[in-house]
C-alpha positions as a LaTeX table, in Angstrom:
\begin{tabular}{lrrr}
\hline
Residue & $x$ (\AA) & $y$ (\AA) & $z$ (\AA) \\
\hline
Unk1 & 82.62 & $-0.99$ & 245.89 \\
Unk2 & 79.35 & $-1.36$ & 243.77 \\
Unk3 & 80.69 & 1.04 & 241.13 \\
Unk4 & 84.33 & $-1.03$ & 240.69 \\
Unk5 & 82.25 & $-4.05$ & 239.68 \\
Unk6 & 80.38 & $-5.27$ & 236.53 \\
Unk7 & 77.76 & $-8.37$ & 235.37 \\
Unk8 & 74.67 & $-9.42$ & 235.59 \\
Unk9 & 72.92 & $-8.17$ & 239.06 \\
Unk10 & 70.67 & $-10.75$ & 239.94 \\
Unk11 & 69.07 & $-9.58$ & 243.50 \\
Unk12 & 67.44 & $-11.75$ & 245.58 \\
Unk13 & 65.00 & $-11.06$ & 248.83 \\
Unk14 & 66.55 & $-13.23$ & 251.68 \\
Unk15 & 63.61 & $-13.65$ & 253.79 \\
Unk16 & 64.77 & $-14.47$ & 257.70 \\
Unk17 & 62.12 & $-13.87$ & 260.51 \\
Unk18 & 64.21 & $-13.10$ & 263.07 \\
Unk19 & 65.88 & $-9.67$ & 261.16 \\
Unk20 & 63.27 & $-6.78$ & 261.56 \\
Unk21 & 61.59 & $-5.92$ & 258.08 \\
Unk22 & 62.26 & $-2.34$ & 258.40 \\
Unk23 & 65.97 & $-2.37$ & 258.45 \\
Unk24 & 66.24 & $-5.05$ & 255.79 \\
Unk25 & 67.64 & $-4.39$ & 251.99 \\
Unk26 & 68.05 & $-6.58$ & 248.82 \\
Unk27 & 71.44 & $-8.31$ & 249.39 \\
Unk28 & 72.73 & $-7.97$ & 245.42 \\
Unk29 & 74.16 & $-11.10$ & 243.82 \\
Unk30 & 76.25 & $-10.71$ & 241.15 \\
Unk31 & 77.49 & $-13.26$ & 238.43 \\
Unk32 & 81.13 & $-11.68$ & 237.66 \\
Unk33 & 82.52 & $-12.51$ & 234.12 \\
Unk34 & 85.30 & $-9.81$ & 234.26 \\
Unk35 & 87.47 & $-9.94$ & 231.10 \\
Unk36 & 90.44 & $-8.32$ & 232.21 \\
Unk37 & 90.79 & $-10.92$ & 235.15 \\
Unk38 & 91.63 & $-14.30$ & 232.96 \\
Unk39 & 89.31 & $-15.97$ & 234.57 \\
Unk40 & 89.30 & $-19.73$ & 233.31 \\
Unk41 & 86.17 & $-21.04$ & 231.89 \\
Unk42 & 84.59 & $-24.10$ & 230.23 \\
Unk43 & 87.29 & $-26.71$ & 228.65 \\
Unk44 & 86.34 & $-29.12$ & 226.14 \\
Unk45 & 87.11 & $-32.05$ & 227.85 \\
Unk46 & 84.22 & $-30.85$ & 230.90 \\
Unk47 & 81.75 & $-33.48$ & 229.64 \\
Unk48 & 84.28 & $-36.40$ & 229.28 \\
Unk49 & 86.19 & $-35.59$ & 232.70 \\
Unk50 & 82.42 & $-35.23$ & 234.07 \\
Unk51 & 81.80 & $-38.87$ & 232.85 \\
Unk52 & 85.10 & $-40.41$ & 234.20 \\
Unk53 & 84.38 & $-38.59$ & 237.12 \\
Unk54 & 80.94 & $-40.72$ & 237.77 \\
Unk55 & 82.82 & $-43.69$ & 236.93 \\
Unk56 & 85.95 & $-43.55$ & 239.24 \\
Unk57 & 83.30 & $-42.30$ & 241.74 \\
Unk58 & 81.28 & $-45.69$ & 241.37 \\
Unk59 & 84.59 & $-47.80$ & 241.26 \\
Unk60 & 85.97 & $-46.14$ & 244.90 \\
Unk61 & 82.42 & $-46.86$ & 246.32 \\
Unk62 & 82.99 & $-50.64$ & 245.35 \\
Unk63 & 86.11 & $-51.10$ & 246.28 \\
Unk64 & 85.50 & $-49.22$ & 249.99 \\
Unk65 & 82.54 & $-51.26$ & 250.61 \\
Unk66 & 83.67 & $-54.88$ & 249.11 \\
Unk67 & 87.53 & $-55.11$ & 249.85 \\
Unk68 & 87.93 & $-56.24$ & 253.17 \\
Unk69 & 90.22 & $-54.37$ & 255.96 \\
Unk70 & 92.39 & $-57.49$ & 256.51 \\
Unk71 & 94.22 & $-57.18$ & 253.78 \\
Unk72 & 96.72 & $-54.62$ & 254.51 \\
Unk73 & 97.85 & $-53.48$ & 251.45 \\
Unk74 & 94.94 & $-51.93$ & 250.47 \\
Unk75 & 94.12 & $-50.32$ & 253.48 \\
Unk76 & 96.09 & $-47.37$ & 255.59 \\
Unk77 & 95.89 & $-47.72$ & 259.44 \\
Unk78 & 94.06 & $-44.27$ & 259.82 \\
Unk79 & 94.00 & $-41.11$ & 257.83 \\
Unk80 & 93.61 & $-37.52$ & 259.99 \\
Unk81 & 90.01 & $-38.43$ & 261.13 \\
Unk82 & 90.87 & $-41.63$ & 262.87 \\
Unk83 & 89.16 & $-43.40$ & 259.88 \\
Unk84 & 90.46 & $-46.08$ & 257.52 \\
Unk85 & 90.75 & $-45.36$ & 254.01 \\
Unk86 & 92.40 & $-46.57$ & 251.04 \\
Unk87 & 96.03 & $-46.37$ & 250.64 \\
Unk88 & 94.64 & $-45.54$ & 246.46 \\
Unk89 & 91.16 & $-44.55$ & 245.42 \\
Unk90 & 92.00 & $-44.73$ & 241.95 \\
Unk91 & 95.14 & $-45.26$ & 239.35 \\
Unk92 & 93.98 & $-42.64$ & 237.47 \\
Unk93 & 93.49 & $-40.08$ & 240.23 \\
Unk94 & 95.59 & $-40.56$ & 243.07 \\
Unk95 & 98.05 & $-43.33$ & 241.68 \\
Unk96 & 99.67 & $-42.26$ & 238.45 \\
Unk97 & 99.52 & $-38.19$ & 239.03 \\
Unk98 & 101.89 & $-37.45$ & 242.80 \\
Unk99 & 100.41 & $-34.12$ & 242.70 \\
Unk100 & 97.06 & $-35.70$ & 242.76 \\
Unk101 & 97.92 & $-38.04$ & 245.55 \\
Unk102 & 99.23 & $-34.62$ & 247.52 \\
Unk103 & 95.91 & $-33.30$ & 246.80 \\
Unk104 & 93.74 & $-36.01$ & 248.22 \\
Unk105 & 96.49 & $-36.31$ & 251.18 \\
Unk106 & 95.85 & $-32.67$ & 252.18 \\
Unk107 & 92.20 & $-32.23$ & 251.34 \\
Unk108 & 90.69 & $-29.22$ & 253.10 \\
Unk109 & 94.01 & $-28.00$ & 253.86 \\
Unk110 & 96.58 & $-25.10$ & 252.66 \\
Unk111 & 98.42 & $-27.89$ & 251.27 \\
Unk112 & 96.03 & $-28.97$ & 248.77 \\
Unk113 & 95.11 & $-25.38$ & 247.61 \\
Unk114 & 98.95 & $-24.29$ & 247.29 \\
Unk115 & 99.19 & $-27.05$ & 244.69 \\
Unk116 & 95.95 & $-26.04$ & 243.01 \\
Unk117 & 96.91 & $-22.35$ & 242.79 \\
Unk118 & 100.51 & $-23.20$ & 242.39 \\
Unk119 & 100.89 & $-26.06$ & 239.45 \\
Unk120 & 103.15 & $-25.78$ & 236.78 \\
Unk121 & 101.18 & $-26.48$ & 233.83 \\
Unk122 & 103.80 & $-27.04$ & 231.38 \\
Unk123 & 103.73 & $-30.55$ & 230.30 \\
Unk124 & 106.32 & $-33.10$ & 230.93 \\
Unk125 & 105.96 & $-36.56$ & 229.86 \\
Unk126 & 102.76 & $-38.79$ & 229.35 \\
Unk127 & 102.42 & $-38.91$ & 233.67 \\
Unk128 & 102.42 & $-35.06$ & 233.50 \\
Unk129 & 99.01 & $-35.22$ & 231.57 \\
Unk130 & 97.13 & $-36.90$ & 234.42 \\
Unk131 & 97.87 & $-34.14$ & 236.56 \\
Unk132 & 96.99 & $-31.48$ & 233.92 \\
Unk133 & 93.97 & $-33.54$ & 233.48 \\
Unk134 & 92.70 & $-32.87$ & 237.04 \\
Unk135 & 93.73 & $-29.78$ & 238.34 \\
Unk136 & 91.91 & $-28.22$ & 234.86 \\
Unk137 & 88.62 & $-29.63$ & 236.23 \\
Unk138 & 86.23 & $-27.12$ & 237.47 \\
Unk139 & 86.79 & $-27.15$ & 241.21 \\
Unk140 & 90.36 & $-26.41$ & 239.95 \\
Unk141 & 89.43 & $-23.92$ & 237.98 \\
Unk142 & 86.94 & $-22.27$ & 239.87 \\
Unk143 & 88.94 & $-21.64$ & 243.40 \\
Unk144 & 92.05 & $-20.65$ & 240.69 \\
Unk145 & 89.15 & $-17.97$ & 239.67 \\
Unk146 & 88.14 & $-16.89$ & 243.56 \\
Unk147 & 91.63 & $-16.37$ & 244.06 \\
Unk148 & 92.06 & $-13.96$ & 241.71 \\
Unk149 & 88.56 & $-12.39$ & 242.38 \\
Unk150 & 89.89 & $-11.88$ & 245.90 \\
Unk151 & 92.64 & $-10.41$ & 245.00 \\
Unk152 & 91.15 & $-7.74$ & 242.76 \\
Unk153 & 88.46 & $-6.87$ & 246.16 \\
Unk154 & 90.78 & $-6.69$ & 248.61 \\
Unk155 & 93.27 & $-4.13$ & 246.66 \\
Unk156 & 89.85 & $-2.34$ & 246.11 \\
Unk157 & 88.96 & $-2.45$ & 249.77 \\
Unk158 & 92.65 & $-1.40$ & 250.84 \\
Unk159 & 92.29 & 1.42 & 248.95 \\
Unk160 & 89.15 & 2.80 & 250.17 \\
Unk161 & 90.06 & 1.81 & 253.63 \\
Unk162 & 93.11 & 3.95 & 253.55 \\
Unk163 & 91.14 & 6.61 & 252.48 \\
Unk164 & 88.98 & 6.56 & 255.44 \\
Unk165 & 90.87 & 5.51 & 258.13 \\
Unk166 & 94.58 & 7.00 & 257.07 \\
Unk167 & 96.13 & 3.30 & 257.67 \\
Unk168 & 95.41 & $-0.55$ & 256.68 \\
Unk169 & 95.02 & $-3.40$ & 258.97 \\
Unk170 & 93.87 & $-6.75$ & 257.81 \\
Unk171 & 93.27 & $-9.78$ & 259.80 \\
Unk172 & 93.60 & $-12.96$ & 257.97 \\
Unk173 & 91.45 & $-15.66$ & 259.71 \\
Unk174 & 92.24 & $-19.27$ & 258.91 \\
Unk175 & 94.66 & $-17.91$ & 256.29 \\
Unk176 & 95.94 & $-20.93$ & 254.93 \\
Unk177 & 98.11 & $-20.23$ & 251.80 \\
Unk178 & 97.21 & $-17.10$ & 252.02 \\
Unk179 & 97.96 & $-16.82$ & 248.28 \\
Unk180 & 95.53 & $-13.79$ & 247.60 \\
Unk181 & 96.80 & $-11.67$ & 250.73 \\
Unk182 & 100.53 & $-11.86$ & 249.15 \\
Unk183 & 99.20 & $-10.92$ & 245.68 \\
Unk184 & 96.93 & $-8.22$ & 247.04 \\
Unk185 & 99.86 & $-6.95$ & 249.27 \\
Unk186 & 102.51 & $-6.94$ & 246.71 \\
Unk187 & 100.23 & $-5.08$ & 244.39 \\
Unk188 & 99.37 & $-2.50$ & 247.39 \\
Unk189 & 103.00 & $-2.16$ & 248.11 \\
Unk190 & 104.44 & $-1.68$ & 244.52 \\
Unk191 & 101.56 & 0.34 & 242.93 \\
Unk192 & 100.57 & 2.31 & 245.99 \\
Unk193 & 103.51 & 3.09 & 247.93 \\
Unk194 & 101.52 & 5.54 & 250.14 \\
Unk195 & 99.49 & 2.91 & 251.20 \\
Unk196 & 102.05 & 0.48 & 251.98 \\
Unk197 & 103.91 & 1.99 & 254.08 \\
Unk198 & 100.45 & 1.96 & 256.24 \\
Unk199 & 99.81 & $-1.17$ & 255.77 \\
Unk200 & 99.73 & $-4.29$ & 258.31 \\
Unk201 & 98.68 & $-7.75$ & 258.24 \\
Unk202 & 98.07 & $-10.28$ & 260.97 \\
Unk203 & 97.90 & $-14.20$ & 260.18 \\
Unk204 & 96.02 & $-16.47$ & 262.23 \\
Unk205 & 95.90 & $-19.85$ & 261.54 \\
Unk206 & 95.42 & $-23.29$ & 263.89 \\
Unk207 & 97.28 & $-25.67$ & 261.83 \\
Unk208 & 101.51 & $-24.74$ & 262.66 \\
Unk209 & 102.45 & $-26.41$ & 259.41 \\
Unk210 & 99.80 & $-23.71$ & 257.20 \\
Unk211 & 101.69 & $-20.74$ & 259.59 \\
Unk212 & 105.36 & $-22.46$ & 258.50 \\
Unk213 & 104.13 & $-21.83$ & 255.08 \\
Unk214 & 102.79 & $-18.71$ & 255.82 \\
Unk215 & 106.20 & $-17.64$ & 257.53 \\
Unk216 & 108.54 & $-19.10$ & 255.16 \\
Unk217 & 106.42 & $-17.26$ & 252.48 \\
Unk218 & 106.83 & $-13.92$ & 254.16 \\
Unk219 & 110.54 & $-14.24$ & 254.39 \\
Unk220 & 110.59 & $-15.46$ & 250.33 \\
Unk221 & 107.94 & $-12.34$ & 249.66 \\
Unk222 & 110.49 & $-9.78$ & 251.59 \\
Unk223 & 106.80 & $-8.89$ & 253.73 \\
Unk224 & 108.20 & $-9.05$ & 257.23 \\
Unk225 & 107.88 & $-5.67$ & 258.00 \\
Unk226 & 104.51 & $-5.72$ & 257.71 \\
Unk227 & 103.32 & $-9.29$ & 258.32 \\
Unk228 & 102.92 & $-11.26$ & 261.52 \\
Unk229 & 101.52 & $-15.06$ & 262.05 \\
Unk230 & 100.25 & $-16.44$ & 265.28 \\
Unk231 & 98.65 & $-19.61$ & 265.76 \\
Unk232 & 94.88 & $-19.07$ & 267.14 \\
Unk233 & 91.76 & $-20.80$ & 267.14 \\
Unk234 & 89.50 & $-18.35$ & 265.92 \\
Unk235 & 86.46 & $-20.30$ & 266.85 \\
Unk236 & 87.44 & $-19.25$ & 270.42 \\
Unk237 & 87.08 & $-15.43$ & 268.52 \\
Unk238 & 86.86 & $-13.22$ & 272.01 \\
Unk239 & 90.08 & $-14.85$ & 273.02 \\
Unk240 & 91.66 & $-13.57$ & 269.15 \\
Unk241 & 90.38 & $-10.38$ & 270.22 \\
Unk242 & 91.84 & $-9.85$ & 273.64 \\
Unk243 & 95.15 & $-10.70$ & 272.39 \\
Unk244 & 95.12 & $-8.26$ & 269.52 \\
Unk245 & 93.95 & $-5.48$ & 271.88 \\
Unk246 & 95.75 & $-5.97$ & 274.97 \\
Unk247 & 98.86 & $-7.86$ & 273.32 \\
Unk248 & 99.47 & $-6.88$ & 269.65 \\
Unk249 & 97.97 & $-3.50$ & 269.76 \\
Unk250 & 96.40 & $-4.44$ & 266.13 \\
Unk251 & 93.17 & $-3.20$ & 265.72 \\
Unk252 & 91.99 & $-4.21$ & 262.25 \\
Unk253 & 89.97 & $-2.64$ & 259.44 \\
Unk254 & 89.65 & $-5.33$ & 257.32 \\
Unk255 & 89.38 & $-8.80$ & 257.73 \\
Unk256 & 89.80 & $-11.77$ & 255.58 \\
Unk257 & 88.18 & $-15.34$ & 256.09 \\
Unk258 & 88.43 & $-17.36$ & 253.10 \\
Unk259 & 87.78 & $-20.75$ & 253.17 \\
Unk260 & 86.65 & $-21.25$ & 256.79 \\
Unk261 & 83.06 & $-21.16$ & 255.88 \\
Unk262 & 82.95 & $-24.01$ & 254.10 \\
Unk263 & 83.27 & $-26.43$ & 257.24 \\
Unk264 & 81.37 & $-24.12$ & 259.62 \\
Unk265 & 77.35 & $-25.38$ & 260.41 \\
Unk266 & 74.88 & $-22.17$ & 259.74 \\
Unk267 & 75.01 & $-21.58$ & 263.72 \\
Unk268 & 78.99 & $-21.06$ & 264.04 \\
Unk269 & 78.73 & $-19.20$ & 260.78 \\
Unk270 & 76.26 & $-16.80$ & 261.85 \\
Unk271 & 78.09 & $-16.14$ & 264.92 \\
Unk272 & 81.76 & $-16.21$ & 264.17 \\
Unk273 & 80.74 & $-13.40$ & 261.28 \\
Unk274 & 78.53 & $-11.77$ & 263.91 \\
Unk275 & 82.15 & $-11.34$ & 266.40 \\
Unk276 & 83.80 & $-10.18$ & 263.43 \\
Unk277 & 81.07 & $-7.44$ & 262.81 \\
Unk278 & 81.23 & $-6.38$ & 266.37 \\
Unk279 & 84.93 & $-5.95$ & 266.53 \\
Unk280 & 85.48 & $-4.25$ & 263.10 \\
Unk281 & 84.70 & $-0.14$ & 263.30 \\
Unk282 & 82.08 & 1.41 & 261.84 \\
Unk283 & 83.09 & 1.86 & 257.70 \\
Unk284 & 85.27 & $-1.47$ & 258.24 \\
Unk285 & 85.67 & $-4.21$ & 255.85 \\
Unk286 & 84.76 & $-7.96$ & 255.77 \\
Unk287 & 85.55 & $-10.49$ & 253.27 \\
Unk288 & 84.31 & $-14.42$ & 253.07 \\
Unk289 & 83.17 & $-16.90$ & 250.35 \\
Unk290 & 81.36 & $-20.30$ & 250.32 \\
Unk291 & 81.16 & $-23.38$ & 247.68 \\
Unk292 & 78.12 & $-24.03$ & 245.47 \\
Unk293 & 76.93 & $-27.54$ & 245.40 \\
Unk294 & 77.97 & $-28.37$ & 241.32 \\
Unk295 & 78.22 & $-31.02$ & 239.31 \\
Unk296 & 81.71 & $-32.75$ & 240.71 \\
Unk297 & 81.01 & $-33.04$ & 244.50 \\
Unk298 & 80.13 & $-36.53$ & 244.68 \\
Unk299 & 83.71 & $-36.80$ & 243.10 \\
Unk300 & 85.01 & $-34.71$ & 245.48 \\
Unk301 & 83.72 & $-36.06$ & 248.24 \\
Unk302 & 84.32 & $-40.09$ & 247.12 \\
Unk303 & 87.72 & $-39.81$ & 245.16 \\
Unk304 & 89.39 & $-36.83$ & 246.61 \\
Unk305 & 87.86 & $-37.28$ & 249.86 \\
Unk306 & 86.98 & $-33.51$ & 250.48 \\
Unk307 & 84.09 & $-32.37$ & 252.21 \\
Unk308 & 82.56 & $-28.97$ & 253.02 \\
Unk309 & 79.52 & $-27.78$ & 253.46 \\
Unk310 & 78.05 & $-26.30$ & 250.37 \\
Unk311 & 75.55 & $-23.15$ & 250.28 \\
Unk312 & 73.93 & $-21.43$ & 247.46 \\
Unk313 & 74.49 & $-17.47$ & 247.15 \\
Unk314 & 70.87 & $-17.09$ & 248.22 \\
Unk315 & 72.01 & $-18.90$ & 251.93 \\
Unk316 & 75.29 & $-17.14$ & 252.04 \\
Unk317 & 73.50 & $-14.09$ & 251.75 \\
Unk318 & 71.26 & $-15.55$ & 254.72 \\
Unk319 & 73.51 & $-16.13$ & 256.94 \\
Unk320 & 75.64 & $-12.77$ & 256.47 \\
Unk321 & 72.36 & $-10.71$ & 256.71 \\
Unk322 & 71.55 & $-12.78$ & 259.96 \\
Unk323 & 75.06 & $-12.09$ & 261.29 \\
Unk324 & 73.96 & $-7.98$ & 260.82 \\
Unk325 & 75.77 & $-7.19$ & 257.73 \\
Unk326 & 72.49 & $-5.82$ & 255.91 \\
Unk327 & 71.25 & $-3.04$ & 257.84 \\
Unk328 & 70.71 & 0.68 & 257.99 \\
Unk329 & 74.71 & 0.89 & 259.04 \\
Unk330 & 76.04 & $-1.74$ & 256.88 \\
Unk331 & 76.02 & $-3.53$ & 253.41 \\
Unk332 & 76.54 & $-6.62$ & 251.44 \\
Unk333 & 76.52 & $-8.26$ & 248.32 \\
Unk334 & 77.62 & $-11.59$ & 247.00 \\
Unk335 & 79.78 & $-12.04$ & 243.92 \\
Unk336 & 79.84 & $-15.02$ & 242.10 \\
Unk337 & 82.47 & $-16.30$ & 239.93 \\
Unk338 & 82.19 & $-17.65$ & 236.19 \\
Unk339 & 82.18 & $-21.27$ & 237.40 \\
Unk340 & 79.06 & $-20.83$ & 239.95 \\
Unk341 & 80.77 & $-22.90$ & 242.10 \\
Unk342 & 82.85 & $-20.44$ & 244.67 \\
Unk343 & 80.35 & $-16.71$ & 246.03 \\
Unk344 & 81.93 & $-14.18$ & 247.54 \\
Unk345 & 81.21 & $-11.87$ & 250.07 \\
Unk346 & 81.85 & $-8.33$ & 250.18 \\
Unk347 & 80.56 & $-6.56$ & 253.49 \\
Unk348 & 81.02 & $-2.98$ & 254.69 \\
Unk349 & 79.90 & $-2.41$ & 258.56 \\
\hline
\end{tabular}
């Protein structure tokens, strides 16, 4: 997949002492700034947003520390994590813009990136703006430009999978919205006829209200006859597998898990992607991705109330090379998108 790719290579060594020297290669890292993908790039209201950003940030810190939790009306009873949090972190955010208020409601969910992929960005009224005004920020932007990365890999993969195996299977792990398996499918099934009709996919999800969504999409997206959903916690990954096998009779050659990694510690990282190496066959494909720490994540984390776990390419690559993706039999390389803030895995066993 080297050769369908362009930008700036930018290898790194990814020293870990527990791989053996001899069967370790440069993971390449590569900072894509493909034209013909409309990626979206730096706006001109970055530095101000970046400003009001810190500023909302420091007001939602006051507010959550000072205002006390007697007074109801300020205060929900609990939010998902058992915590208490403020009914509004901000007017600006969460108060005047409803899609913004979904956003925070569903952070870390398929919710909150269906609206992010998904808004209408035609403007309507002086309310509208706020919402423009947010979901244009660079997060926004930048899992709007993984998306479409994503997209353009996995029709690449399909295709080069078909070729070698005769057929497509792709598991979708913690699929979510499962936005850039639709696009990628539809694209597959339309432009490449051949390999649609030899082409499968099999949802997994834990949360029933992301595999709703991902069944009411399939019936809206005409995929049914070659889409399933099950509900599985893929942590519990041998248990996945046993039921494909025995059950489903679906034996993959891809699989697809983005998203996940961004709330898994290093050690259920290495492992989970470890599984996933074991269980694909040799000349199968793996896809995952991982945040950048940037510039907005205290706002994330404060305002929005959205937390992962952030890596730079250089530990992505670490932990995907410790997992056995970067040896004599396999390959890897990260792919970065023009934002810096989403990397991309793209992993051959």
């Amino acid at each position: 997949m080297e050769n369908q790719m362009t930008g700036t290579d930018e290898s790194r060594v990814v020293d870990l002492p527990s791989m053996p020297t001899s069967t370790k290669r440069d993971i390449p890292i590569i900072f894509d700034h493909k034209v013909d993908l409309n990626y979206e790039s730096k706006s001109r209201l970055d530095s101000f947003r970046l400003w009001l950003m810190g500023l909302l940030v420091f007001i939602v810190k006051w507010k959550k520390k000072w205002i006390p939790e007697s007074w109801p009306w300020f205060w929900k009873d609990k939010d998902k994590d058992g915590k208490r949090v403020l009914r509004c972190n901000s007017v600006l955010f969460d108060g005047l813009s409803r899609p913004c208020r979904n956003i925070r409601a569903g952070a870390a969910s398929w919710w909150a990136l269906d609206i992010i992929y998904n808004f209408d960005f035609r403007w309507f009224g002086a309310l509208r703006l706020f919402s423009y005004f947010w979901i244009t920020m660079r997060n926004a932007r930048a899992v709007r430009n993984r998306k479409k990365m994503i997209v353009q890999h996995l029709v690449n993969a399909m295709q080069e999978t078909f070729r070698q195996f005769g057929e497509v299977k792709i598991l979708t792990l913690a699929c979510g919205s499962a936005e850039a398996i639709f696009e990628a499918c539809h694209i597959i099934v339309k432009d490449y006829p051949s390999i649609g009709q030899r082409l499968s996919v099999f949802f997994t999800d834990i949360d029933p209200k992301a595999l709703r969504h991902v069944n009411i999409r399939i019936d809206e997206e005409k995929l049914g006859f070659i889409c399933k959903a099950k509900k599985a916690n893929i942590l519990n990954f041998q248990h996945l597998v046993d039921y494909l096998i025995k059950i489903a009779s679906f034996e993959p050659t891809m699989v697809e898990m983005v998203g996940l990694m961004d709330y898994l510690d290093d050690e259920r990282a290495i492992s989970l992607c470890h599984s996933i190496r074991d269980f694909l066959p040799v000349g199968g494909f793996f896809i995952t991705a991982n945040a950048i720490s940037n510039d907005e994540v205290s706002f994330m984390s404060t305002v929005i109330e959205w937390d992962m776990i952030y890596r730079e390419p250089e530990e992505l690559a670490s932990i995907i090379e410790a997992a056995g993706f970067n040896s004599k039999t396999s390959s890897c390389q990260i792919v970065v998108e023009p934002e810096k803030i989403h990397a991309v895995a793209l992993c051959t066993v």
